[in-house]
C-alpha positions in Angstrom: 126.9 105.0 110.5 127.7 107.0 107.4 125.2 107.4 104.2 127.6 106.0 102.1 128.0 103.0 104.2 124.4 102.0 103.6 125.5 102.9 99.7 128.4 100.6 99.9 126.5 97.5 102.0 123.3 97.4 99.6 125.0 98.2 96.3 127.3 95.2 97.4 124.3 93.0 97.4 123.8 92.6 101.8 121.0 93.3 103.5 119.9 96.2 105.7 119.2 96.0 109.0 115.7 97.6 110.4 118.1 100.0 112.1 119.6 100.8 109.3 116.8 101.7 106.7 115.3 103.6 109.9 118.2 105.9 110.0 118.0 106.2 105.9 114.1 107.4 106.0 115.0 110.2 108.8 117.9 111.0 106.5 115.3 111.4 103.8 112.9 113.0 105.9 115.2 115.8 107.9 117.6 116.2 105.1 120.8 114.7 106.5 120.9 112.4 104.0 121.9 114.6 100.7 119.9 114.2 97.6 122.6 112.6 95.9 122.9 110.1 98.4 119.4 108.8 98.7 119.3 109.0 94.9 122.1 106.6 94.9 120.7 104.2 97.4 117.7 103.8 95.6 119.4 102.6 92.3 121.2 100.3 94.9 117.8 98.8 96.1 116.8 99.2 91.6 119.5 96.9 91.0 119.8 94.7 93.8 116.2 94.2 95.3 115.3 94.6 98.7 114.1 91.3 101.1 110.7 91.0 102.2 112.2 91.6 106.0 113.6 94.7 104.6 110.7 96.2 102.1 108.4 96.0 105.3 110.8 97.8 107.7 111.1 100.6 104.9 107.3 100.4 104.6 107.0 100.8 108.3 109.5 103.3 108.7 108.0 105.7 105.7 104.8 105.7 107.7 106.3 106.3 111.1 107.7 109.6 109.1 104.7 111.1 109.7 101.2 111.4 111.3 99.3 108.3 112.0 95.8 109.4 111.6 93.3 108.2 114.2 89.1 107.4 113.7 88.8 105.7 116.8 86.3 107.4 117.2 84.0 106.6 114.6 82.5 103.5 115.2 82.4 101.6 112.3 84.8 99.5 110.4 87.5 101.4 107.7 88.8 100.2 104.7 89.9 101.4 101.5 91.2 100.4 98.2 93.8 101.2 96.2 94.4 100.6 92.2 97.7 101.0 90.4 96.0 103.3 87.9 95.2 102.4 84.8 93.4 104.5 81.6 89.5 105.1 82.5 89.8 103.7 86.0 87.2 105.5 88.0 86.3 103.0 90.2 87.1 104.4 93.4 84.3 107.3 92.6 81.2 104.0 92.7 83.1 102.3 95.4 83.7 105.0 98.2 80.0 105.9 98.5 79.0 101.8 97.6 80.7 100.9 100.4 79.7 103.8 103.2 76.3 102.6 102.3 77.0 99.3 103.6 78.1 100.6 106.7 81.9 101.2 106.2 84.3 104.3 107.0 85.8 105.0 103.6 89.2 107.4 104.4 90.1 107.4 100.9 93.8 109.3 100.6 94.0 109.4 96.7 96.7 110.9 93.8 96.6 113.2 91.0 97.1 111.5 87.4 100.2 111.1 85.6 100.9 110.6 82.0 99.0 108.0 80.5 97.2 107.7 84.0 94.1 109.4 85.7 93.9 110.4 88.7 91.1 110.4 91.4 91.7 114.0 92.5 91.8 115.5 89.1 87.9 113.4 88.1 86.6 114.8 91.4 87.6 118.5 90.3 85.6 118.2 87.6 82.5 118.6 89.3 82.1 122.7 89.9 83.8 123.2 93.7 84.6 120.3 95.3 87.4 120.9 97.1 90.2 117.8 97.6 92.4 120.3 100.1 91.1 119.3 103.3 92.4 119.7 107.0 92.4 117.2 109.0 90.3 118.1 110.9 87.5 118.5 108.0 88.6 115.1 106.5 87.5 113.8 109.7 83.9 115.6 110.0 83.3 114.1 106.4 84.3 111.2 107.2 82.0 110.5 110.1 79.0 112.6 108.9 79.1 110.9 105.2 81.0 107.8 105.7 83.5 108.4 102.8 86.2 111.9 102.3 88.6 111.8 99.5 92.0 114.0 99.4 95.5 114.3 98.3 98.2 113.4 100.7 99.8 116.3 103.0 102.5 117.3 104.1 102.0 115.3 107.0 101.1 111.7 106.0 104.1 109.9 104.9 106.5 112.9 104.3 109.2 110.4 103.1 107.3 109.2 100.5 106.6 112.9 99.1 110.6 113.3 99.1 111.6 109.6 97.9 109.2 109.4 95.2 110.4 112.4 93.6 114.1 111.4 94.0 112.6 108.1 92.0 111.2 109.7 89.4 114.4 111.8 88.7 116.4 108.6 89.0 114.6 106.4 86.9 114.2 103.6 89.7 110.1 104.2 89.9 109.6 100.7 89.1 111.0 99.1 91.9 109.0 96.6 93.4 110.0 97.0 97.3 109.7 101.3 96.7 106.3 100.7 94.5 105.3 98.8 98.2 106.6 101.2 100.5 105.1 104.1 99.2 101.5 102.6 98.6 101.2 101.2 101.8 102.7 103.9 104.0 100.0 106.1 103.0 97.5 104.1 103.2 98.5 102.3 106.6 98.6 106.2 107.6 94.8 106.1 107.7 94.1 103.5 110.7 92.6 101.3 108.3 91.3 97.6 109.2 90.7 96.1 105.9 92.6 97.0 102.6 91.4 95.8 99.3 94.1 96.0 96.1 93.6 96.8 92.7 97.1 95.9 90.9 96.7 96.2 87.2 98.3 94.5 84.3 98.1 94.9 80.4 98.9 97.9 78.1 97.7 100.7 79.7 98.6 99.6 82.9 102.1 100.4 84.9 103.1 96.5 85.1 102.3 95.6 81.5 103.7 92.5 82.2 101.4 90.0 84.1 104.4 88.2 86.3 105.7 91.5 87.8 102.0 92.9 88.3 101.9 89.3 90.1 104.3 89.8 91.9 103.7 93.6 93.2 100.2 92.0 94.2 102.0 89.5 96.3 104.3 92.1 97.8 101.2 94.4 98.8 99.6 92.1 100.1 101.9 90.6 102.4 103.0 94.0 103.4 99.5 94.9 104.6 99.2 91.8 106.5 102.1 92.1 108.2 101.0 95.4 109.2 98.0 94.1 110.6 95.7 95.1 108.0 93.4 92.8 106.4 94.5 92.8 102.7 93.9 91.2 99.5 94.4 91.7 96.2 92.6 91.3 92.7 94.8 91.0 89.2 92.8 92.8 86.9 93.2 93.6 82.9 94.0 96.9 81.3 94.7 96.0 77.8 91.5 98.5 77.1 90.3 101.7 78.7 88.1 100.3 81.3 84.4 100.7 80.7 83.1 103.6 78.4 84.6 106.6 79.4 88.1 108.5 79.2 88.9 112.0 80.2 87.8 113.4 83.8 84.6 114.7 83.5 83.3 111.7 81.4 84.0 109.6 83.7 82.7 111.4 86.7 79.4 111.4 84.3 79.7 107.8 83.6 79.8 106.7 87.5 77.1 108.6 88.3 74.8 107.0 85.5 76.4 103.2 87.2 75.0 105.2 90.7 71.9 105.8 89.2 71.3 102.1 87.0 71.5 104.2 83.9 74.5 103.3 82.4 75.5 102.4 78.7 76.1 99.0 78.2 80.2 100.1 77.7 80.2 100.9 81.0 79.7 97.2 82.3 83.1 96.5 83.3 83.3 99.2 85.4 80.5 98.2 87.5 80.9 94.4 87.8 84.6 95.4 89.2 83.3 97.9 91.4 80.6 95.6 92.4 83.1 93.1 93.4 86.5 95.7 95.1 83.4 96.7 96.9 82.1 93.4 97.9 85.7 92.5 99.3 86.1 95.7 101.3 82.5 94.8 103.2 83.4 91.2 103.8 87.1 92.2 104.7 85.8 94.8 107.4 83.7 92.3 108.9 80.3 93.5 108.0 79.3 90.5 106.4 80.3 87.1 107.3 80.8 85.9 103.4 81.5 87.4 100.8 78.7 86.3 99.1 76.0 88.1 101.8 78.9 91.0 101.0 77.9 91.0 97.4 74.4 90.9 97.7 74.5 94.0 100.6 76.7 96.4 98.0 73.9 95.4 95.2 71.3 96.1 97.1 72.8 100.0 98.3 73.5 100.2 94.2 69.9 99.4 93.8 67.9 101.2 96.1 70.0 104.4 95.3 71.8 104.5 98.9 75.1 104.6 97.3 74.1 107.8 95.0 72.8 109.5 98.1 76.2 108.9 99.8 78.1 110.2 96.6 75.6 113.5 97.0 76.2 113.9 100.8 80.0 114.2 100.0 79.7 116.3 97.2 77.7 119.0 99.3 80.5 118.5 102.3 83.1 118.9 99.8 81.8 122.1 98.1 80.7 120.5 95.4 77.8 121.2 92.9 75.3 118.5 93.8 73.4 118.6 91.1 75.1 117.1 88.8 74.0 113.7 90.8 70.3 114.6 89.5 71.6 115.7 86.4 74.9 114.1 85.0 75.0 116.2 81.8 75.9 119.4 83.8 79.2 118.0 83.9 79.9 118.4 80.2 80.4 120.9 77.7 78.3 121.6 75.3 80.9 123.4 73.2 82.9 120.9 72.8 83.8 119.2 68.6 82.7 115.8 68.3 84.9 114.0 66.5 83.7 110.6 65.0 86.8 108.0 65.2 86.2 105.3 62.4 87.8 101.8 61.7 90.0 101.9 58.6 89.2 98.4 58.0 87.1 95.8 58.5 87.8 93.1 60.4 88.2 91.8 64.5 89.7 94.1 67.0 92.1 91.4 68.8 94.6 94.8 70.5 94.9 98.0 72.0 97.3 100.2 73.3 95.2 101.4 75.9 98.3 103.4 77.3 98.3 105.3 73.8 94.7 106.1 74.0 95.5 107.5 77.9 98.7 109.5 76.0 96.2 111.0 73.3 93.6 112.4 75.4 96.6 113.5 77.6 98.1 115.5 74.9 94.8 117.3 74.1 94.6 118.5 77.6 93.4 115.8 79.2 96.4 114.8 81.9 99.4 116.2 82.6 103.0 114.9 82.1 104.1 117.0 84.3 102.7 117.5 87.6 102.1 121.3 86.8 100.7 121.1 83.9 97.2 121.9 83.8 94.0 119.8 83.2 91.4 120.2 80.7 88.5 118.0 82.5 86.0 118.3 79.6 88.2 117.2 76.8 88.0 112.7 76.2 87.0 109.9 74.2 84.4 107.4 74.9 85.2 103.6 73.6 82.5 101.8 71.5 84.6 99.6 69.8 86.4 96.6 72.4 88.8 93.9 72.2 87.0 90.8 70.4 84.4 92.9 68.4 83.7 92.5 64.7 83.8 96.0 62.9 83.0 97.0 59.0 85.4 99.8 57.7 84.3 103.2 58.9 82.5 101.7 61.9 83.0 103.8 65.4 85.7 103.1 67.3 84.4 105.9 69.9 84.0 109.3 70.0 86.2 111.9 70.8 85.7 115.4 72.5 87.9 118.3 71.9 88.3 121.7 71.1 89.6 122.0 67.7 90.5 120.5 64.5 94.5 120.2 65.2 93.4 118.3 68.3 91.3 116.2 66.4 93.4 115.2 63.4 96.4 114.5 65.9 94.2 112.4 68.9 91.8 110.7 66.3 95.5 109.5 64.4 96.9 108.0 67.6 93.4 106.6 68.8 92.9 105.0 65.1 96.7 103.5 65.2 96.1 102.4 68.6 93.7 99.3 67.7 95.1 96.4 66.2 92.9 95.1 63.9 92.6 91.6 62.2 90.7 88.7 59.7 90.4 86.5 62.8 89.1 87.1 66.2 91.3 86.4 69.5 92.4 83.5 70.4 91.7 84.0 74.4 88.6 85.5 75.8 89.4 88.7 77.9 89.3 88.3 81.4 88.6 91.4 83.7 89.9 90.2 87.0 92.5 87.5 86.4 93.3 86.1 90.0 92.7 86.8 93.6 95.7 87.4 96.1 95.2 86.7 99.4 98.6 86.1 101.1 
């Protein structure tokens, strides 16, 4: 069968057989398949949707593209989670080493940040050499010594996924549902995992700013996974603020390890009761616990007792990193930095944020990237004060922002200050960090 046969059957609205979408991914992946025609079999599948039958046989397929990573081996449980991304998400950094503590194997295969976005990778590299380039081979050491590793993808997990999602983002069909699926879970089903816990979020600074279409990705994840045999679930979470205290990469690396050692500001609470919980999930998934209750009170206890900042300092050391920022966060700042002060211009109730235009602001000053090259300033950020619901006088603080000189402070400041909707009367609805659980 031809490329443009497969063209001509899904941009005339059939399905694909599992055949068929198995000889489009070794198209993709040895090249026989031209760029043009992928590119326009994706905005086939953009405008015409793919069945469920049919987003799991391209899941299935992208994964069989490449190595299947086996920890056999190690004899404990694995699971992982994965969030859409979201401004100030840095759960994954409390999470990995909360839930090693409690016994799991954490293979953790995470992305760089992009656009209003951060990225795992990036927050990691801004503590002085840890190195996310592993081998295999060295993922696998961690792994079992530590109980958590974290790197990029390679060349050989999922090399479809490298190829189609840069085809997608040329093509403008990133926010396809059944592609958004098959590239999430054939990199994570890459890792041998037995539980999966999902982190799909919805709001303004989130990818699905719509609630219904984060809904529905959830619902799509999650029945991928299962069909996979993986134990998944998945938790609808806000992002209509930055989440907790902190944005910009070293921040937050500072503001997780103050959650790992109970020293956290107050700002950072949201971040902790949601890493508490993805945490929680990924123990009582895996088995460890028979409820998720006894689940909870196990990943409490390794916050508490400091076992899950020990973890975090094990990997640091086996990743090259500079462990002492765990005894002492503030190493991972800069000192140099201009404080900027970003004030209210009126009083009144904050009832909305673009929290995508605070993500875009930092981004600008160095912060992320908008283009994958582009490089990172990891010092440079703003830390919220001011969230959705509170009462403000004029010229109260909003946050404060870091960077290195006045132009980048009169430009950030302006787009942080325009970016909270301020009014007389408070919000009519309460906000709600994790809106609904997924299970199937």
């Amino acid at each position: 069968m031809r490329p443009q046969d497969l063209i001509q059957k899904k941009r005339d609205g059939g399905e694909l057989s599992p055949e068929e979408i198995a000889l489009f991914v070794r198209g993709v992946t040895d090249g026989s398949f031209a760029d043009y025609q992928a590119a326009a079999l994706l905005m086939a599948i953009f405008l015409n949707g793919m069945s469920e039958a049919e987003a799991q046989s391209l899941t299935q397929e992208m994964l069989r593209s490449g190595e299947m990573l086996d920890f056999s081996d190690i004899p404990k449980p694995k699971a992982d989670k994965h969030s859409t991304g979201g401004v100030g998400d840095k759960t994954s950094l409390v999470i990995a080493p909360l839930a090693a503590a409690c016994g799991l194997a954490v293979p953790m295969i995470s992305g760089r940040g992009l656009g209003h976005t951060g990225g795992t990778l990036d927050k990691l590299e801004a503590i002085k050499g840890y190195r996310v380039h592993l081998s295999l081979p060295e993922f696998r050491e961690i792994l079992k010594s530590v109980g958590f590793a974290m790197m990029g993808q390679t060349a050989d997990i999922a090399p479809a996924d490298k190829k189609l999602y840069a085809l997608r983002d040329a093509t403008a069909t990133v926010e396809a549902i059944p592609l958004i699926v098959a590239s999430i879970m054939s990199k994570k089903m890459a890792a041998g995992l037995d539980a999966l816990v999902l982190d799909v979020k919805t709001g303004s600074g989130a990818f699905m700013r719509e609630e219904a279409r984060a809904r529905e990705l959830a619902r799509a994840l999650v029945a991928t996974g299962n069909s996979c045999g993986v134990r998944t679930e998945a938790l609808l979470t806000d992002m209509n603020q930055p989440l907790g205290y902190a944005v910009g990469n070293a921040l937050e690396v500072h503001e997780c390890i103050a959650i790992m050692r109970c020293e956290m500001n107050e700002h950072a609470r949201p971040v902790l009761d949601l890493s508490l919980e993805l945490a929680a999930r990924m123990v009582s998934s895996a088995g460890v616990e028979s409820s998720l209750e006894a689940a909870r009170e196990r990943v409490q206890r390794a916050l508490s007792s400091g076992a899950a900042l020990e973890c975090f300092r094990r990997n640091v050391e086996a990743q090259g990193g500079d462990a002492r920022v765990c005894d002492d966060p503030s190493r991972l700042l800069d000192l140099n930095l201009r404080e900027v002060r970003v004030e209210s211009p009126h009083a009144g109730f904050i009832v909305k944020v673009d929290a995508a235009e605070i993500g875009n602001a930092v981004a600008a000053i160095g912060g992320g990237r908008t283009r994958i090259e582009d490089e990172i300033d990891a010092a440079v950020g703003f830390l919220a004060e001011a969230k959705i619901g509170d009462k403000l006088s004029a010229g109260d603080a909003l946050g404060l922002l870091y960077c290195r000189d006045e132009t980048q402070a009169q430009s950030a400041s302006a787009r942080i200050r325009a970016a909270y909707e301020i009014e007389d009367a408070p919000p009519s609805l309460p906000n709600q960090l994790i809106k609904e659980v997924i299970t199937e």
